[in-house]
Structure formats: C-alpha cells, structure tokens
C-alpha positions as CSV (number, residue, x, y, z in Angstrom):
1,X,-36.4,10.0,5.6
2,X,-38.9,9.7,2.9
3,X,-42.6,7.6,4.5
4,X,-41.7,5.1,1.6
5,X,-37.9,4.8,3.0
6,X,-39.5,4.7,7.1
7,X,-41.8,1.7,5.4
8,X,-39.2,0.0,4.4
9,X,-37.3,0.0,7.3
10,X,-40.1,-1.0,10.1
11,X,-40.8,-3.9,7.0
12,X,-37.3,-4.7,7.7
13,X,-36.9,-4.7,11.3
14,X,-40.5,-6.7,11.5
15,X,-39.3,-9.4,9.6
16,X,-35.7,-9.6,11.4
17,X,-37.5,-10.3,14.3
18,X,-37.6,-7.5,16.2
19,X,-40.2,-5.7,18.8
20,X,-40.8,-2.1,19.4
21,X,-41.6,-1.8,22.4
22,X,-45.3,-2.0,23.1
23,X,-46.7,-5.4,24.8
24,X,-45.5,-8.1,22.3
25,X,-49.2,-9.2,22.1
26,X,-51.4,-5.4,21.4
27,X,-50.4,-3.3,19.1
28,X,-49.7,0.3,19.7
29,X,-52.7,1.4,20.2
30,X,-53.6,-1.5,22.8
31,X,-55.6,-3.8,19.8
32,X,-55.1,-7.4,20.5
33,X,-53.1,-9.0,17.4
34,X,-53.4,-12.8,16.4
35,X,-50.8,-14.7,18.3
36,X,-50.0,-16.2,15.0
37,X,-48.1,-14.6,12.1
38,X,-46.7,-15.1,8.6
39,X,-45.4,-12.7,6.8
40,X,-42.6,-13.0,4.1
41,X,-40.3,-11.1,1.3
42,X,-38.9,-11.5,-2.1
43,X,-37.0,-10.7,-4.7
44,X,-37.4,-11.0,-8.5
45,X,-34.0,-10.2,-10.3
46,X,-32.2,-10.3,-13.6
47,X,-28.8,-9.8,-14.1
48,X,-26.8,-9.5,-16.9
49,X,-22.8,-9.8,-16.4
50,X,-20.7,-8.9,-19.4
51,X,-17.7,-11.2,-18.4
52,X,-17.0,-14.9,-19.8
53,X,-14.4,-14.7,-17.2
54,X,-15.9,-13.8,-13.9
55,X,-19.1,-15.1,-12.4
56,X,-20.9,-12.9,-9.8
57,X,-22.0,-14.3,-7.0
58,X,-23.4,-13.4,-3.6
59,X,-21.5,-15.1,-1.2
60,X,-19.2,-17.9,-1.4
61,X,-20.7,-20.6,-0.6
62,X,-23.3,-19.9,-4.1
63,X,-23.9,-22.8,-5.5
64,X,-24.6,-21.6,-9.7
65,X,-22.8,-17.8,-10.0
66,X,-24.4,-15.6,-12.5
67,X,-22.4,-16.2,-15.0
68,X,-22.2,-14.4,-18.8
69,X,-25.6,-13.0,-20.2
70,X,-28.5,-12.8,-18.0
71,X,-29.2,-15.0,-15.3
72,X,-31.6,-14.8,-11.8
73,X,-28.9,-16.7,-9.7
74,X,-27.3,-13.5,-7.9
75,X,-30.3,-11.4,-6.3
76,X,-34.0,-13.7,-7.0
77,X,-34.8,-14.8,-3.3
78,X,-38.2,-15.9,-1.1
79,X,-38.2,-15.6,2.2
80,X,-41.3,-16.9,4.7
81,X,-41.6,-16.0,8.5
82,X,-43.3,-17.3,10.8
83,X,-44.1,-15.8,14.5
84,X,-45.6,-17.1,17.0
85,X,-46.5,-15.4,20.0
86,X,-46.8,-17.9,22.8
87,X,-47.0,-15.5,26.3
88,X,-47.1,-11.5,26.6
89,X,-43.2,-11.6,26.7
90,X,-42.8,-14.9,24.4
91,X,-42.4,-15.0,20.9
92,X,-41.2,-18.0,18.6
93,X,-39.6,-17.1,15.3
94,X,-38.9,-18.9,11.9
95,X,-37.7,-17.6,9.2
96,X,-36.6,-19.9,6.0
97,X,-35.3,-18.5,2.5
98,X,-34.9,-19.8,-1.1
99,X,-32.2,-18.2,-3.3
100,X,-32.1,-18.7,-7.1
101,X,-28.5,-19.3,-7.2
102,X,-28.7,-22.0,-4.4
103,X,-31.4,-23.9,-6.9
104,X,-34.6,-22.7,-4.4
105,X,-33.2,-25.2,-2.0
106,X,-34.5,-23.9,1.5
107,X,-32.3,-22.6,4.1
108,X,-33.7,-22.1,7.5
109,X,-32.1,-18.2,8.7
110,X,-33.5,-18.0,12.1
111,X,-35.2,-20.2,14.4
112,X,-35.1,-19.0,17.5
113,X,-37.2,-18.0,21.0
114,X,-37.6,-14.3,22.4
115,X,-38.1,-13.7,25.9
116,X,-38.7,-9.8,27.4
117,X,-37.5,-10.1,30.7
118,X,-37.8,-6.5,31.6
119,X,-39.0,-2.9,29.5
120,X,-35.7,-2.3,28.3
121,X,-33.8,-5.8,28.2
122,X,-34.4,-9.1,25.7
123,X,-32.7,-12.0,24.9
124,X,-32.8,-14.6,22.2
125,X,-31.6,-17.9,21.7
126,X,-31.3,-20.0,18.6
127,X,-30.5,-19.3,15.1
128,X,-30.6,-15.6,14.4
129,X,-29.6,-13.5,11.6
130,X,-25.8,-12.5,11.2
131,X,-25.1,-9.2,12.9
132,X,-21.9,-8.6,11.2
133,X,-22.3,-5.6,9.2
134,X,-24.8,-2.2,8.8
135,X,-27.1,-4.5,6.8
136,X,-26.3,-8.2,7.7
137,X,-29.2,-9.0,9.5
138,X,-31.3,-7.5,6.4
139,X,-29.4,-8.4,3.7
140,X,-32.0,-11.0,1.7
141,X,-34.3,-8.7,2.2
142,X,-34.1,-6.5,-1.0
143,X,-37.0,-4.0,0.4
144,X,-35.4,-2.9,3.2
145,X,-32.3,-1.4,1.6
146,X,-31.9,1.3,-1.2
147,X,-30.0,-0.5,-3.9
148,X,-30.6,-3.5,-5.5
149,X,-28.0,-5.3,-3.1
150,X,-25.2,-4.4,-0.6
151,X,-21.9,-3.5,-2.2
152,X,-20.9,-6.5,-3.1
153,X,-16.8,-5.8,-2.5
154,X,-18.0,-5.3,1.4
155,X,-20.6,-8.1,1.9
156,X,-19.4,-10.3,-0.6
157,X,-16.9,-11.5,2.6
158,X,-19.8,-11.7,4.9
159,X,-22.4,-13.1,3.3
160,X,-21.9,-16.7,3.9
161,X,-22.3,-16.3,7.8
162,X,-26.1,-15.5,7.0
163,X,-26.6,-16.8,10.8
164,X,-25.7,-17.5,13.8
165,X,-26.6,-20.5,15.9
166,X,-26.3,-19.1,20.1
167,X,-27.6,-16.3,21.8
168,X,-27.9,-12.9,22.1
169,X,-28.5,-10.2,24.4
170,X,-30.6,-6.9,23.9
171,X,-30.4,-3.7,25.5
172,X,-33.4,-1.1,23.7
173,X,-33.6,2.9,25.6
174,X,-35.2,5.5,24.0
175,X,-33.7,9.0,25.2
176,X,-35.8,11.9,23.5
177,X,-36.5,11.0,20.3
178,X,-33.5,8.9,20.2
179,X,-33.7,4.9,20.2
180,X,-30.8,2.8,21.4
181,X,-29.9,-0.6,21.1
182,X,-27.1,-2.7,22.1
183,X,-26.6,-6.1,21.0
184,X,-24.2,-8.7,22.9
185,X,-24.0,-11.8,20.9
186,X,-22.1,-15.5,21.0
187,X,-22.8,-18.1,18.3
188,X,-21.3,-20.4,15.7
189,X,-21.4,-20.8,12.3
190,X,-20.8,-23.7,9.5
191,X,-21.5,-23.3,5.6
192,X,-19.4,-25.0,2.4
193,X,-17.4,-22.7,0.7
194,X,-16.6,-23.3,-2.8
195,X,-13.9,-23.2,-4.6
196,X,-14.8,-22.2,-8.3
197,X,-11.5,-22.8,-10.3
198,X,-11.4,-26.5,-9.4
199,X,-13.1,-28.7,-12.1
200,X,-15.8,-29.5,-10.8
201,X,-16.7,-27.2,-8.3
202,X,-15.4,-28.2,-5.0
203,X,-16.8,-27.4,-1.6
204,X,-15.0,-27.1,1.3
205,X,-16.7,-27.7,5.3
206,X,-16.2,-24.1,6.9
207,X,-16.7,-23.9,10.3
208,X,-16.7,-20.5,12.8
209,X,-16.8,-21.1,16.1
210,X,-17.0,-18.9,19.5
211,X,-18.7,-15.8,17.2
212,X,-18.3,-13.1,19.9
213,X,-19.3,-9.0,19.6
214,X,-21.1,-6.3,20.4
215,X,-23.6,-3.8,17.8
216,X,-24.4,-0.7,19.3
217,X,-26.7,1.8,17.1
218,X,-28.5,5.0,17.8
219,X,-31.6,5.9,15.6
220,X,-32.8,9.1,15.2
221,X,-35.4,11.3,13.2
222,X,-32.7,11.5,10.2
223,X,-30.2,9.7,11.3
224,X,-29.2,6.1,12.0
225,X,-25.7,5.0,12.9
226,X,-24.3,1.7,14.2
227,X,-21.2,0.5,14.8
228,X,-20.4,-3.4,15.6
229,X,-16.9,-5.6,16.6
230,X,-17.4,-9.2,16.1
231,X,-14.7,-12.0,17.2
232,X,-14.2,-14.9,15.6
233,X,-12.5,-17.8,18.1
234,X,-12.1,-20.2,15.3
235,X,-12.4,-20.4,11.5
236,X,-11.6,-23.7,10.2
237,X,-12.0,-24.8,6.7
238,X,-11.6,-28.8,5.7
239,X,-11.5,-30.2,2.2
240,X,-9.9,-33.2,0.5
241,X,-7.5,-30.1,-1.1
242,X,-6.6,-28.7,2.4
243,X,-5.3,-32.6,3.6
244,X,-3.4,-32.8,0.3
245,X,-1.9,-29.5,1.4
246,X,-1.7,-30.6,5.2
247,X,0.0,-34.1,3.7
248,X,3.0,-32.6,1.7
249,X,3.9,-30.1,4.4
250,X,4.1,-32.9,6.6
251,X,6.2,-34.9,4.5
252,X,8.6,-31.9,3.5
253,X,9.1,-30.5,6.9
254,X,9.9,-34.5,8.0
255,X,12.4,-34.9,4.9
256,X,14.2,-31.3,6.3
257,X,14.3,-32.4,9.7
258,X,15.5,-35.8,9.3
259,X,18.5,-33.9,6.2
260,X,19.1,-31.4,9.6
261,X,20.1,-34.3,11.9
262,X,22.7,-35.5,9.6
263,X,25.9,-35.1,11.8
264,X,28.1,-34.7,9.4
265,X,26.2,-30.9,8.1
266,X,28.1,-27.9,9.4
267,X,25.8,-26.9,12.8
268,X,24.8,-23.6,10.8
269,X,23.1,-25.8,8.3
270,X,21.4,-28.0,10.1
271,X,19.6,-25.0,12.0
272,X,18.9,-23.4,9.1
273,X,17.3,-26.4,7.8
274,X,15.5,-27.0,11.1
275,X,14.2,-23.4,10.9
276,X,13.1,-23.9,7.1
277,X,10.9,-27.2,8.6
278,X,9.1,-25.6,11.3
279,X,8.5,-22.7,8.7
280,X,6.5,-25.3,6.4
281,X,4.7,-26.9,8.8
282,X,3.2,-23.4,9.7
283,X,1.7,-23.7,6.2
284,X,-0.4,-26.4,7.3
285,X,-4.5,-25.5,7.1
286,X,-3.7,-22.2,5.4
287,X,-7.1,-21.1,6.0
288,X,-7.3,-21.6,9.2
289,X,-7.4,-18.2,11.3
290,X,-9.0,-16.2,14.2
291,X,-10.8,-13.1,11.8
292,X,-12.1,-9.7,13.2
293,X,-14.9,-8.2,11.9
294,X,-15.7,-4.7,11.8
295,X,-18.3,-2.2,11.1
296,X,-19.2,1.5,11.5
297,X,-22.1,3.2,9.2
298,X,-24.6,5.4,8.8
299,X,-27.7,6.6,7.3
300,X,-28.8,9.7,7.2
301,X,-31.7,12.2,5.3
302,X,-31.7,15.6,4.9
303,X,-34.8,16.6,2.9
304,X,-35.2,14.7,0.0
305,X,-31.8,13.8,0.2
306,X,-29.9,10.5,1.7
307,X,-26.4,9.6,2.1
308,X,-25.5,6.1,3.2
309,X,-21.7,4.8,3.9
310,X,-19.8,2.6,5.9
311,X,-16.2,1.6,6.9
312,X,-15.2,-1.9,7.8
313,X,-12.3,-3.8,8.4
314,X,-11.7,-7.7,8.3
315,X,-8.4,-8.9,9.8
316,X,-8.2,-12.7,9.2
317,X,-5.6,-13.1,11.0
318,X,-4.6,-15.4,8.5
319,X,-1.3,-14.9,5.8
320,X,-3.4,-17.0,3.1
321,X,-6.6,-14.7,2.7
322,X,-5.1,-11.3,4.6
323,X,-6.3,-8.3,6.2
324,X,-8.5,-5.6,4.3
325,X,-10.3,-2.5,4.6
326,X,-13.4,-1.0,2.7
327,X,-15.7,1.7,2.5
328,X,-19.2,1.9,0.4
329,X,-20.8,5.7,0.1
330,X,-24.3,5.8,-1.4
331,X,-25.6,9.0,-2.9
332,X,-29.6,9.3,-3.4
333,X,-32.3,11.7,-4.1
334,X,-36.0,11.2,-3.8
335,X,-38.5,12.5,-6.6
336,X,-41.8,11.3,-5.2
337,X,-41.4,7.7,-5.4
338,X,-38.2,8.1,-7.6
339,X,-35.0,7.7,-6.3
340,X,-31.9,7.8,-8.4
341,X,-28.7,6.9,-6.8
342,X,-25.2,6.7,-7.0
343,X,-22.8,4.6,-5.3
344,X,-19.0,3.8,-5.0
345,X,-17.8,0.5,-3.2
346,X,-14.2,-0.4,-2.3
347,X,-12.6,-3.3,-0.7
348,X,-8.7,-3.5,-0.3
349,X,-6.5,-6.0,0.6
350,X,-3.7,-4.2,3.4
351,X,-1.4,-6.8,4.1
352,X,1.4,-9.2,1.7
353,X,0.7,-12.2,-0.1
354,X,1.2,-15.4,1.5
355,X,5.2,-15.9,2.0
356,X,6.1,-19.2,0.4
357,X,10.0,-18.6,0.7
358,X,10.6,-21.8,2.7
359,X,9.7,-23.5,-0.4
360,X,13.0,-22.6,-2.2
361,X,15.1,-24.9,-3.2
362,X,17.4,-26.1,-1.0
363,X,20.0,-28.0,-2.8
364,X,20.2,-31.4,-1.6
365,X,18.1,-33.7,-3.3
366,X,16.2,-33.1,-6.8
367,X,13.4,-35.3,-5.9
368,X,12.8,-33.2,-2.2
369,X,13.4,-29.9,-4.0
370,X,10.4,-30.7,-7.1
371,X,8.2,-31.9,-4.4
372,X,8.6,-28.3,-2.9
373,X,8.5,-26.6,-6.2
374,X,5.2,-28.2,-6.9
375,X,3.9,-27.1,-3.5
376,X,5.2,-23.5,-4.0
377,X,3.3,-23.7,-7.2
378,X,-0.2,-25.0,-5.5
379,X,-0.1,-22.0,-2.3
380,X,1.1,-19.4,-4.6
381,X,-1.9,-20.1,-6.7
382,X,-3.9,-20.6,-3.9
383,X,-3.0,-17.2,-1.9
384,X,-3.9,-15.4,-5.6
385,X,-7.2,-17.0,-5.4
386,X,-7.8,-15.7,-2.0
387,X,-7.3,-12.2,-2.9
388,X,-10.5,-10.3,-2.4
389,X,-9.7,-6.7,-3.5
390,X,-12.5,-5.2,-5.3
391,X,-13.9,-2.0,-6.3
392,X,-17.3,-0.7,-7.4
393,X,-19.0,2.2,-9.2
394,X,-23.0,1.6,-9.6
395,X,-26.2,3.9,-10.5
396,X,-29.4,3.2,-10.5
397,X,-32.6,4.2,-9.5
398,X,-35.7,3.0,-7.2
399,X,-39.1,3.3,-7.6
400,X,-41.9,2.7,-5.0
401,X,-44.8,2.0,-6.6
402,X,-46.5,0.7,-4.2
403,X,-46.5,0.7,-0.6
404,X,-44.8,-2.8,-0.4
405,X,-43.1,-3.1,-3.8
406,X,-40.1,-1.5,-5.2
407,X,-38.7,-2.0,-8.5
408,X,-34.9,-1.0,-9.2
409,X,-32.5,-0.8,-12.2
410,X,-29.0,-0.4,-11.4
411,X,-25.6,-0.7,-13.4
412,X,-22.5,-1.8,-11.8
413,X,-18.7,-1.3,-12.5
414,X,-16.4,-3.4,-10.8
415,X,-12.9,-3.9,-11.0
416,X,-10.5,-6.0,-9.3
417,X,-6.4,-4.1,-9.4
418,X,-5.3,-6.9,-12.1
419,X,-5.5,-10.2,-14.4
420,X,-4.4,-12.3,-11.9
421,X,-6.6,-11.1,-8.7
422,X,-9.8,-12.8,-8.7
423,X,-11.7,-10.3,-6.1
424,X,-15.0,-11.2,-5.3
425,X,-15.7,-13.4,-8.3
426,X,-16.6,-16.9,-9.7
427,X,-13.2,-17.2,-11.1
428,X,-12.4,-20.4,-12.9
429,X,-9.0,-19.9,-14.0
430,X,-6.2,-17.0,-14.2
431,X,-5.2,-14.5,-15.9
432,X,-8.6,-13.1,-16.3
433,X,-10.5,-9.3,-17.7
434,X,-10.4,-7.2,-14.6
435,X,-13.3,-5.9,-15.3
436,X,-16.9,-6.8,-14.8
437,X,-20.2,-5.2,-15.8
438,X,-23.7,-5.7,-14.9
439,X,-27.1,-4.5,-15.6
440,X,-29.6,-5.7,-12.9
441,X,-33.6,-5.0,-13.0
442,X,-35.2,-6.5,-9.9
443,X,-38.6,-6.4,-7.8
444,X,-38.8,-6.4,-4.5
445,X,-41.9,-7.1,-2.3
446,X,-42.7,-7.7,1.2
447,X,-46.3,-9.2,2.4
C-alpha cells in the first residue's frame, strides 16, 4: 500500500468514528489531545452524462439526478465531524453531510456515543454509518477510496441506507501484525425513495426496520478483506401510488370472490376463481419484502500495484424488485502520486419478473376484466422500473498532490441489458438508450 493510499485510509477510518487502540484521550505516543475535535471532508465534482434519457444518480432517494451535460449533483459533497471526548473511554460523535444533488440540505449521518468497556471490546449507540457493504460506512468520503465513487451498479442499491439508527457491538484483536474486527449491529432505517418516471417526481416513505448483521474484516500489511451479512426484518415502502395499488387489488380479489360464491358455477370454477383472488391480493404492497444483504471484498497491494474487488448479493425477497448478484474488480498502478486505474462493475438481476398472470382476463364481466387489464398494465410497468441490472466499464486516474487532496478524472461506460430496463438510472419514461456515458473530474479533501 502506497503512504498516500495508508493516508487515506487512517483519514477514513478517523472520520467514521473509529479508535485505534491507544487511550481515547493521548495519542500514540502518550501526548494529551484536545478533548474537542472537528474535522471534516469534501468533494468537488463535475460530471458530464451523455444521455437525455438517463439521469445518474447516487442513491435513490437523490433529489436532482445529474442529468444531460455537466452537472455537480452526483459526487459534490461536505461533510463536518464533530468529536467530543467526554471520559478516557467516552467519546461523542457528530457527523452531518451536504450533497449537491440533495440541494446542500444537511443530513445528520451519525450521532452517536462510544463507550470502551474493555482493551478489546466497544460499543456504540445512535446513528452510525451504514455497514452494508466493503465501503458503506466511507462512501461520502471521496478520499478514502480510489475512484471517484463506488461502482455505482453495486452501491447504487445501498446507498440510501447511509445510516443506521441502534447499536452496535465491537470486537478489535490484533494477532501479529494482523488487526481484527468484528462488528454486530441492530438498527433501523427510513429515507423517501423516488420515483423518477412519475410527473412530478414522487417520493415514497421507505422504512427498514430490525437491521440485523455481522462485518467481520482482517487487515493486514497488504491486505484487507471483510466480509458482512446484514438482515433486514422489514422493508416497507408507502406512497399515495402503493394505496392506489393496494385499493384495486382489494376491489378485484373482492369482485372474484364474491363471482366464486355464485352457486350456480361448476365447483372447479369457483376454486379456480377463489385461487385467482388470493393470488391478487398477494400483490398488495409489492415492495414490501424482508431483503438480505451481502458482502465479501478485498484490497490488496503488491508493490506499486493494487487490486480491489467484491462480490455481493441482495435477495429482496420480494417478486417486484428481485434477487441479484454483482461483482466490481478495480485494477491500479501507482506512479509516484499517479495512479491510473481500471475498473469493471456488474450488477445482475437472477430471478423472473414480477408474475402478473392472475390478471388475465377471466371472462365474465367486461367492466371487471378492463379494471384488471389496467392493473396488469400499471405492475408490469412498475416491475420494469424496478429492474436494477447494470454494468460498468470505467478508467481513470488519481493524483495525490498533496497529503490531504486528491484530484481524479475518470470515464465511465455503463449499460443496462435493454431499452426497456431502467438499471440504476433517473429514468423518466421507457423505452430508453441503454447506454450511458460519463466524464467526471472531482477533488477530494479531508481537513
């Protein structure tokens, strides 16, 4: 690992909120430190998209996407932290961000009190950073990573869980020269997602609750790897759209059950129909689900080369938005304080579309079988909306000119497998160019 790269990352981890493991109030040398701290991180970035069609964004609940031309709405972010250490094994922590693409309006990422309650064992409760992925709980912080984002087809789905409101437990042993940590963590988590191809823009209330998992890494001289499982008890997403939904399947499963207990149908028929209703009341809350989350990555340096990658795999447990896997492998060589990189993203979706069969027609009345024709039409569109398959080539190069500033230029290619799949876009309407370019120069500081 290059020093600028081992900057970086002890940058990172200091403004995550974590301790190495010296006295919380010396330094490592035993100097007393002030027990009040503020330290902070941006990013200044321009990107330009190619696309009239598809906005980028960097999670979905984005309020402005970087649309077509060049715009500072998908990576410009300030971040402030404040620390305050109250006892030897006491620590307060703030931490508040402004994104460009949210219009600056500050966002309060962790908030939350650190006790040491032995050498090896900490816990913290409050608002802490998301620990979903290799880079969640880093993610605004465009120092702390090589490129001049995550891949956006992997961290485009995670993104809008920046935090998590509960607790967490941590577990830090050094063996040799290795350091271990283990993370146990239960929280919640509520943000609006949007939904771009509705004129205007509507949001809908998204809700995780009982966030469950375990991150386990292992950092060594070259090498860090960490792998994480994260639970989600409930996802819930409410929205003036979702009732409509929740309305008509109410009223069509009600119609077929009341057709059903006509005695005169042949018994066949009426179970049939019987089976049909209880098939469309399971389309109720479509996005409602139970998603997994899951994560195993590594980074590692050999000379003045680095290789970065990571698998994951999100199981939402839910027919409407699916189950996919994805991969990112990053490519870099260091020239001094040159890098140039190279990096290929995918995200795939591994399970069918949303079955909307029980919506055929069913023969017996015109009016009941348009009313099901017209909401056939509205989930089908819906469940092509959700559709997050994505794939990305990008290249670019870093360069540390200073000791707390890094400037990037990077080029992605991304691609989503048709017209009518959306990926991880600002998509207003469908079909669309499959096809999205950008060209992104940013600078990243930490103070």
């Amino acid at each position: 690992m290059t020093p600028q790269h081992r900057h970086a990352l002890a940058l990172a981890l200091l403004l995550a909120g974590a301790m190495a493991g010296a006295r919380a109030d010396e330094t490592a040398d035993g100097a007393a430190v002030a027990p009040l701290r503020l330290s902070g991180f941006g990013t200044l970035g321009l990107t330009h998209n190619d696309s009239s069609d598809a906005g980028a964004i960097f999670s979905s609940a984005q309020k402005r996407p970087a649309g077509e031309g060049w715009s500072a709405n998908l990576d410009s972010v300030l971040g402030l932290q404040l620390e305050w250490q109250a006892g030897e094994n006491t620590a307060f922590v703030l931490q508040g961000v402004a994104r460009a693409g949210d219009d600056l309006s500050p966002a309060l990422r962790m908030f939350y009190l650190r006790q040491q309650i032995s050498n090896d064992f900490a816990v913290r409760a409050g608002r802490i950073r998301s620990p979903l992925y290799f880079d969640s709980d880093v993610v605004e912080i465009g120092y702390a990573y090589l490129m001049a984002r995550p891949a956006l087809p992997l961290y485009g789905t995670v993104n809008s869980v920046a935090s998590l409101d509960g607790a967490d437990l941590q577990w830090r042993h050094n063996i040799g020269d290795t350091a271990l940590l283990a993370q146990a963590y239960y929280g919640q988590s509520d943000y609006s997602h949007r939904f771009y191809n509705l004129a205007p823009v509507q949001a809908a209330d998204a809700r995780l609750r009982h966030i469950r998992g375990l991150a386990v890494s292992a950092t060594l001289p070259n090498l860090i790897l960490r792998a994480s499982h994260s639970v989600i008890g409930s996802y819930t997403m409410r929205s003036p759209q979702v009732s409509q939904i929740n309305g008509a399947t109410a009223q069509l499963a009600g119609a077929l059950q009341a057709a059903a207990a006509n005695p005169f149908l042949p018994a066949a028929l009426g179970a049939g129909l019987q089976a049909r209703a209880q098939s469309i009341r399971a389309l109720a809350s479509p996005f409602d689900s139970r998603p997994l989350y899951t994560s195993v990555g590594f980074d590692a340096n050999l000379g003045d080369w680095r290789l970065l990658g990571e698998a994951t795999r999100l199981d939402s447990r839910s027919a409407m938005v699916g189950k996919y896997h994805g991969y990112q492998f990053t490519l870099a060589r260091s020239f001094d304080e040159w890098t140039p990189y190279l990096s290929l993203a995918r995200q795939r979706r591994a399970s069918p579309a949303l079955d909307t069969s029980a919506l055929a027609a069913s023969g017996l009345d015109p009016a009941l079988d348009g009313a099901m024709a017209q909401l056939k039409g509205g989930l089908d569109q819906a469940a092509r909306y959700a559709d997050l398959s994505t794939r990305s080539v990008s290249a670019g190069v870093r360069y540390d000119f200073r000791g707390n500033m890094a400037l990037k230029l990077q080029y992605d290619h991304l691609q989503t497998p048709g017209a009518y799949t959306p990926g991880y876009f600002a998509v207003s309407r469908l079909p669309i160019r499959p096809t999205v370019n950008l060209f992104t120069v940013s600078l990243d500081f930490v103070f």
